[in-house]
C-alpha positions as CSV (number, residue, x, y, z in Angstrom):
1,X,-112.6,-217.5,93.7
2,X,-112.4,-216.9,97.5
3,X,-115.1,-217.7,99.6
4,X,-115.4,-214.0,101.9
5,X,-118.4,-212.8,102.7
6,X,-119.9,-209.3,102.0
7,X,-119.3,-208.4,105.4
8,X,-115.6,-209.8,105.9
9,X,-115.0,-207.4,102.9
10,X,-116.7,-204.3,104.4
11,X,-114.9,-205.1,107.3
12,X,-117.9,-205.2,109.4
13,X,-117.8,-208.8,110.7
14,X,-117.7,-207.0,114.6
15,X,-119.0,-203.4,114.3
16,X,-122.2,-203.2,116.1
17,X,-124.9,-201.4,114.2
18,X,-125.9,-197.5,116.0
19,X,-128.8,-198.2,118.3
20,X,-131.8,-196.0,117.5
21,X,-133.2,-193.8,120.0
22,X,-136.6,-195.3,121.6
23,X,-139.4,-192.7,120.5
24,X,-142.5,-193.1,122.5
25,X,-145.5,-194.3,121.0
26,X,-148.6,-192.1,120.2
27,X,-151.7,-191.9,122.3
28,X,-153.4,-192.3,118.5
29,X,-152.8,-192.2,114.9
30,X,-154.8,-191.5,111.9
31,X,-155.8,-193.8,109.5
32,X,-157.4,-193.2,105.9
33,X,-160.8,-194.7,104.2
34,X,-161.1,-194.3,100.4
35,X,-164.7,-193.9,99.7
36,X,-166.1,-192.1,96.1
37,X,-167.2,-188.6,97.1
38,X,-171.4,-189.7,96.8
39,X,-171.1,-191.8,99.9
40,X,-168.8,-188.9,101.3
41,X,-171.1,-186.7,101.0
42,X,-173.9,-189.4,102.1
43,X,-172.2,-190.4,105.4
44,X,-171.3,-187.0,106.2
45,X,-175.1,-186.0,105.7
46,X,-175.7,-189.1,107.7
47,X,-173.1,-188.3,111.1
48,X,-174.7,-184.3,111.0
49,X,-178.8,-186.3,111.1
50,X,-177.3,-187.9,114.2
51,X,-175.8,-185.3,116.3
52,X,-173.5,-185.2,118.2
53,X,-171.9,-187.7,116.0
54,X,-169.4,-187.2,113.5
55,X,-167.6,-189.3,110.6
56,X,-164.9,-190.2,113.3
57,X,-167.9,-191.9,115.7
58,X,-169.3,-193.5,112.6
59,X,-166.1,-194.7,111.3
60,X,-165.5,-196.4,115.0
61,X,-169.2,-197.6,115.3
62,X,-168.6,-199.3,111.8
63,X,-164.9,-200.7,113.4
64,X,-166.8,-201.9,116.9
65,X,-169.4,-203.8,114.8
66,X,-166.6,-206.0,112.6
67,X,-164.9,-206.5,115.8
68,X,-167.7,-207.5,117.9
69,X,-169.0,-210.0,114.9
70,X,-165.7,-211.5,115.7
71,X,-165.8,-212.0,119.1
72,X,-163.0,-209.3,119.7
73,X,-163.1,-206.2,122.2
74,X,-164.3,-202.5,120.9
75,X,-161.7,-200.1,120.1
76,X,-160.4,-197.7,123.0
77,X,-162.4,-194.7,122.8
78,X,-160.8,-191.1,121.2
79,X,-160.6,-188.3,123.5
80,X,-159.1,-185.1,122.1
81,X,-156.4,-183.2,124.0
């Protein structure tokens, strides 16, 4: 039995692989929390007591506080637009 590699057999021992096209980053992305609809409905009732404030400001107020607990900096703040 011969000793060839899966790529000497494919032939592609010197092809160079396509280059991807470099998509710029976004500003932001989403991210999802799983919570049982109760303590939806809770937090949303609690973000509408505290106007303005919303379940985004919440959500990043909850984030700032782990992060600050460990000595790292607040998140960037979210402007629409």
């Amino acid at each position: 039995m011969s000793k060839t590699s899966l790529k000497d057999f494919l032939g592609g021992g010197e092809a160079e692989a396509p280059t991807k096209e470099e998509k710029p980053l976004p500003d932001y992305v989403c991210i999802k929390v799983k919570v049982h609809p109760d303590d939806h409905r809770r937090l949303s009732d609690l973000a509408k007591a505290e106007r303005p404030s919303s379940l985004q400001n919440l959500g990043v107020e909850g984030f700032n506080r782990v992060l600050a607990e460990r000595g790292l900096p607040p998140l960037r703040p979210y402007k629409e637009g």
